[in-house]
C-alpha positions as CSV (number, residue, x, y, z in Angstrom):
1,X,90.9,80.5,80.5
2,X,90.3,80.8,84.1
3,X,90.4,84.4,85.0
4,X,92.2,85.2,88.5
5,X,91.7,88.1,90.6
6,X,95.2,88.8,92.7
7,X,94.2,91.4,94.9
8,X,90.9,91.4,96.9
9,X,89.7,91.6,100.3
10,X,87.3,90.3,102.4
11,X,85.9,91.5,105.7
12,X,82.9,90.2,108.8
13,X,82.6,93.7,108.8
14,X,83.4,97.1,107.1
15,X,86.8,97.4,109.0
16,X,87.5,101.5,108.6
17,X,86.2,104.2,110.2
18,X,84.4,105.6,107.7
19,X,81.0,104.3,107.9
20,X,78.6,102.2,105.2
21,X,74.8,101.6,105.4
22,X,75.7,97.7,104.9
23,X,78.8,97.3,107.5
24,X,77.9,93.4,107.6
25,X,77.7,92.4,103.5
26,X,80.0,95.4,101.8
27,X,83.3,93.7,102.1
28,X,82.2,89.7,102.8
29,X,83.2,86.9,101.2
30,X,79.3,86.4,100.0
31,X,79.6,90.1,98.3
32,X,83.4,89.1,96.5
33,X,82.0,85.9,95.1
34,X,79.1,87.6,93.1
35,X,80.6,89.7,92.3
36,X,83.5,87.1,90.8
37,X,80.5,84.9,89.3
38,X,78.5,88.0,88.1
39,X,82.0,89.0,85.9
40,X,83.2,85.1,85.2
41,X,86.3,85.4,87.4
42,X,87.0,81.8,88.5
43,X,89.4,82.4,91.5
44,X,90.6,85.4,93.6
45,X,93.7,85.5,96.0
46,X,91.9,87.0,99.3
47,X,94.4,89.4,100.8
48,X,94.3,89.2,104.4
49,X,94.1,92.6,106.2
50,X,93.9,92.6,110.0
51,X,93.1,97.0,109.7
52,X,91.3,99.1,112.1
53,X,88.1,97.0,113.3
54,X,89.4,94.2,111.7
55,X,91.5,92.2,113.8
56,X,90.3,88.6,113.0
57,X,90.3,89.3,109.6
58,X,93.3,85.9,109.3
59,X,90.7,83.7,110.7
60,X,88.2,85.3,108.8
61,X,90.3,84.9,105.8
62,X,90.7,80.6,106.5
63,X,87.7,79.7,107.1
64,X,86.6,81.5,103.8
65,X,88.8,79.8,102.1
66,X,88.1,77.0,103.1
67,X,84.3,77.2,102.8
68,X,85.7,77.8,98.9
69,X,88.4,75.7,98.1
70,X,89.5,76.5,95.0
71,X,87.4,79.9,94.6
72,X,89.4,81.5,96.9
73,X,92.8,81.2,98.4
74,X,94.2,82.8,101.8
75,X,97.4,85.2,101.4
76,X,97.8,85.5,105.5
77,X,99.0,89.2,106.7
78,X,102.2,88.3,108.6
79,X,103.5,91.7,110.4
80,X,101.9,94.6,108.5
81,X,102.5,98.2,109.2
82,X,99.5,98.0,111.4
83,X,100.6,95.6,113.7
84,X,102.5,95.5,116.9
85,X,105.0,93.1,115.7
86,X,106.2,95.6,112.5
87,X,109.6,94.4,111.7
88,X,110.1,93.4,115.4
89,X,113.0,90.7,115.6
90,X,111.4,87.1,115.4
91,X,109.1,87.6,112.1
92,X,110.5,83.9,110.4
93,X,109.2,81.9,113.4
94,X,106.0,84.0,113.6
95,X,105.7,83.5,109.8
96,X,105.8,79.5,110.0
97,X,103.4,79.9,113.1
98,X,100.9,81.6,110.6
99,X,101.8,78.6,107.9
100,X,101.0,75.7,110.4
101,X,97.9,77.7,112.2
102,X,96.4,78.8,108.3
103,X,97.8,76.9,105.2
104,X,97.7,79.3,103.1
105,X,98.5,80.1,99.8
106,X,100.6,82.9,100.0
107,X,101.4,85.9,102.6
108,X,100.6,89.3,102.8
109,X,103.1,92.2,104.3
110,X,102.1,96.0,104.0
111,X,105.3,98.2,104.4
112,X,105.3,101.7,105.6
113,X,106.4,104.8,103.5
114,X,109.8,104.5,105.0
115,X,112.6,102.1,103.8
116,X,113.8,101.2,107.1
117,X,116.6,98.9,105.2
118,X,114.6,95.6,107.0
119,X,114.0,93.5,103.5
120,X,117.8,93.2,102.9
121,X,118.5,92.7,106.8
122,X,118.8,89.0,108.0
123,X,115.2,89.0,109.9
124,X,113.9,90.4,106.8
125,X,115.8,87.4,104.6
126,X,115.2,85.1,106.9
127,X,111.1,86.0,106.8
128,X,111.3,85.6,102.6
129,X,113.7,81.9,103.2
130,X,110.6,80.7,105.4
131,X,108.2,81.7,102.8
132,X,110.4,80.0,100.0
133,X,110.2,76.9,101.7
134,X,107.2,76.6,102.2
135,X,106.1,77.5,98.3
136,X,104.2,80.9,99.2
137,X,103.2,83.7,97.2
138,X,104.5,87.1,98.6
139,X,102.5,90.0,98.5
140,X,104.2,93.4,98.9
141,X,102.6,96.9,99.8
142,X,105.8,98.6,98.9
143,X,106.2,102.1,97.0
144,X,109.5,103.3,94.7
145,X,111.7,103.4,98.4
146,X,111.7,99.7,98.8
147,X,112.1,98.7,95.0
148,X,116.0,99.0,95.1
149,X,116.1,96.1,98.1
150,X,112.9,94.3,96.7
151,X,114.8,93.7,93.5
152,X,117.8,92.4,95.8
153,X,115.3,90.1,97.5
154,X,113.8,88.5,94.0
155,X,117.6,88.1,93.2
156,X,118.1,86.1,96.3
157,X,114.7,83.9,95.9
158,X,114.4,83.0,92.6
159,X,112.0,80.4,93.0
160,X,109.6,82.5,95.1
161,X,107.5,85.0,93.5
162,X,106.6,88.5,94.3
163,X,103.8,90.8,94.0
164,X,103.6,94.3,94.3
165,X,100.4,95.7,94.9
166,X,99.1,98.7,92.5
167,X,102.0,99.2,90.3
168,X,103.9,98.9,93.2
169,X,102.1,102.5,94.5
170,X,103.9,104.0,91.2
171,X,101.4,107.0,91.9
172,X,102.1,107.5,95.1
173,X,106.1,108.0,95.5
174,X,107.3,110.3,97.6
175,X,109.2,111.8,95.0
176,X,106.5,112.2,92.1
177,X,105.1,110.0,89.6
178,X,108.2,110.3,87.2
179,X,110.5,109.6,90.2
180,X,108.9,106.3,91.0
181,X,108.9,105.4,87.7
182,X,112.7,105.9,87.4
183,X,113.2,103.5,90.1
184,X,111.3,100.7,89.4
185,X,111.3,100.7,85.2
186,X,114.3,100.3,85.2
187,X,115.1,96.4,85.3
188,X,114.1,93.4,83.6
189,X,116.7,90.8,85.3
190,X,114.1,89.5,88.1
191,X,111.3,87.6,86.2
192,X,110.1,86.2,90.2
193,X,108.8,89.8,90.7
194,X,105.6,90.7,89.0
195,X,103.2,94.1,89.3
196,X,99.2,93.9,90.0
197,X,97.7,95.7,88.0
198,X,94.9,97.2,90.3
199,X,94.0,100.2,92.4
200,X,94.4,102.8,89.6
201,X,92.3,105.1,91.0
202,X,95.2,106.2,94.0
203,X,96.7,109.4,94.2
204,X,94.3,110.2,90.9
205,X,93.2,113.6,91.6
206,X,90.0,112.7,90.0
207,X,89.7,109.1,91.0
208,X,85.9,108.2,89.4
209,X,87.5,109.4,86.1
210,X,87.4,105.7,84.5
211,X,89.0,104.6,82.5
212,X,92.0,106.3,83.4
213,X,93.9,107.3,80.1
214,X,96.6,108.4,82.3
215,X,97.2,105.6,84.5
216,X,96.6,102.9,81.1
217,X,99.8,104.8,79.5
218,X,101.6,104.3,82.9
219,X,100.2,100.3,82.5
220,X,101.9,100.1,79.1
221,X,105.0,101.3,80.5
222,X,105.1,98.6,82.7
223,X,104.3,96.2,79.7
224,X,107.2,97.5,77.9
225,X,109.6,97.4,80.8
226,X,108.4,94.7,82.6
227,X,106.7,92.1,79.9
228,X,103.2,91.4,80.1
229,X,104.7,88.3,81.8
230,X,105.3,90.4,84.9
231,X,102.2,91.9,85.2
232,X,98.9,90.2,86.9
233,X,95.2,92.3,87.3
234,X,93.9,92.9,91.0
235,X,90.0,94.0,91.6
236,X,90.9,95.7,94.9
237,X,87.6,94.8,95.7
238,X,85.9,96.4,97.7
239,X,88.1,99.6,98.0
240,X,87.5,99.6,94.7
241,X,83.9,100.3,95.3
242,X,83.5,104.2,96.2
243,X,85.8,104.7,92.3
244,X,84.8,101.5,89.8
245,X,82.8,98.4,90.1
246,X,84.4,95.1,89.8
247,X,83.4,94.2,86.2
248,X,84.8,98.2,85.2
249,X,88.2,97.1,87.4
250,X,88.0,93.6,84.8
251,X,87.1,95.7,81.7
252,X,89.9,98.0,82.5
253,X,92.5,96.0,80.6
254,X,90.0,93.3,78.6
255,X,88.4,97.4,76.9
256,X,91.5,99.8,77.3
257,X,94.6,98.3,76.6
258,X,95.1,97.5,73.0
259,X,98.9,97.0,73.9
260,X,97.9,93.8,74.4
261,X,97.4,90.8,72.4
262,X,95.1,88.2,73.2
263,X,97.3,85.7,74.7
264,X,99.2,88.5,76.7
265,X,95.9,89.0,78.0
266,X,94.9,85.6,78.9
267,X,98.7,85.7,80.6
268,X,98.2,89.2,82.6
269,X,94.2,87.6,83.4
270,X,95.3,84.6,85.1
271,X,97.9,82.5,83.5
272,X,101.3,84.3,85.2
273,X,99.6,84.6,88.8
274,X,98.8,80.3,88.1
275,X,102.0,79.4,86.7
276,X,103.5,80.8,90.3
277,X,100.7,79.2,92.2
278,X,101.4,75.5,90.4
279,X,104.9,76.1,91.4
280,X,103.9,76.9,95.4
281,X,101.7,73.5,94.8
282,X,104.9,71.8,93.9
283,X,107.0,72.7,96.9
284,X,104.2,72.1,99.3
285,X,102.8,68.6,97.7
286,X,99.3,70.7,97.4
């Protein structure tokens, strides 16, 4: 089984403001792949994040991939919360820009806190048609809000998948934990749009507390709701650092969740995330 990590980044340098005594190795690509080799995790999708000091962190991203080829695989951040051009009119054509500059695997799009109603709006449908197309994986920052149009999206795109980062920020909902969980346990009809299974340790109020019996229960409630076909695991690395190393991010579900069986493991490890890519591979003659 080839074990695939869904959710990690990779930085030139530490990109917040915060400080680190290693601003030049923490976050690289060199740091990620030990990490990945030290643990036996085969591939990992590099989630590109043009934050703070971090601006080239796109370019970063494609030459890193393709110094790894088949290691690690570019998901290009396309009009993030951060940027200028946040669900500014024009985000298809700036999408397939970023597809013929990058060739990447997937995309990258952090929302903000606030359902602004632009996934369901024709810029917003006509950003997902372009990333249908052209085979991409979509990966989502979006919290309990967005669920309700996100499901409407899957609906629309069956062939494209969808991630949601962390539980899709379950922990963080604006309404409380059991409000976010009301809103997005509550379907089964879009098998397109799956959860990572990372970054545990947000909103905990005691977030080095592994292994998180708390946040595993909340896992298993997305098993049961969801199928352990919909759910994939994410390192977060290396946000993950300052809570859990990588291999305790790994061991999280391989130690502490008996919920599931060996294949659903080897699914939730790797195979659902490379079923999706295969099918990517397919549209774009990869």
């Amino acid at each position: 089984m080839v074990i695939v990590d869904c959710h990690a980044h990779a930085w030139s340098r530490w990109p917040h403001g915060a400080g680190v005594p290693d601003p030049l190795t923490r976050g690289s690509a060199a740091h990620l792949l030990f990490e990945m080799d030290s643990c036996g995790v085969g591939r990992a999708l590099f989630v590109s994040a043009e934050i703070e000091n971090a601006r080239d962190n796109n370019d970063y991203g494609a030459r890193t991939a393709a110094a790894h080829a088949g290691r690690l695989s570019q998901l290009v951040d396309a009009d993030s919360r951060w940027s200028g051009d946040y669900h500014r009119a024009g985000a298809a054509e700036r999408l397939r820009l970023l597809v013929e500059k990058y060739r990447p695997v997937g995309v990258s799009h952090y929302l903000g806190p606030v359902n602004d109603g632009w996934l369901v709006s024709s810029e917003g449908l006509a950003f997902f048609a372009v990333a249908a197309d052209h085979g991409l994986v979509v990966s989502l920052a979006a919290s309990a809000p967005w669920h309700a149009d996100l499901r409407e999206v899957a609906r629309r795109f069956p062939p494209l998948c969808l991630l949601v980062n962390h539980l899709g920020g379950v922990a963080l909902g604006p309404g409380g934990g059991e409000d976010s969980e009301r809103r997005l346990l509550g379907y089964d009809d879009v098998p397109n749009l799956l959860a990572k299974v990372s970054g545990l340790y947000y909103g905990h109020p005691r977030p080095w507390e592994y292994p998180y019996g708390d946040r595993m229960a909340l896992v298993r409630r997305f098993c049961d709701a969801w199928g352990p076909e919909r759910l994939v695991w994410g390192s977060d690395f290396p946000s993950n650092l300052p809570h859990v190393t990588y291999r305790q991010s790994l061991e999280l579900l391989r130690g502490h969740a008996p919920f599931l069986s060996v294949g659903d493991l080897e699914a939730v490890l790797g195979g659902n995330v490379a079923r999706w890519l295969s099918v990517g591979e397919a549209v774009r003659g990869a």
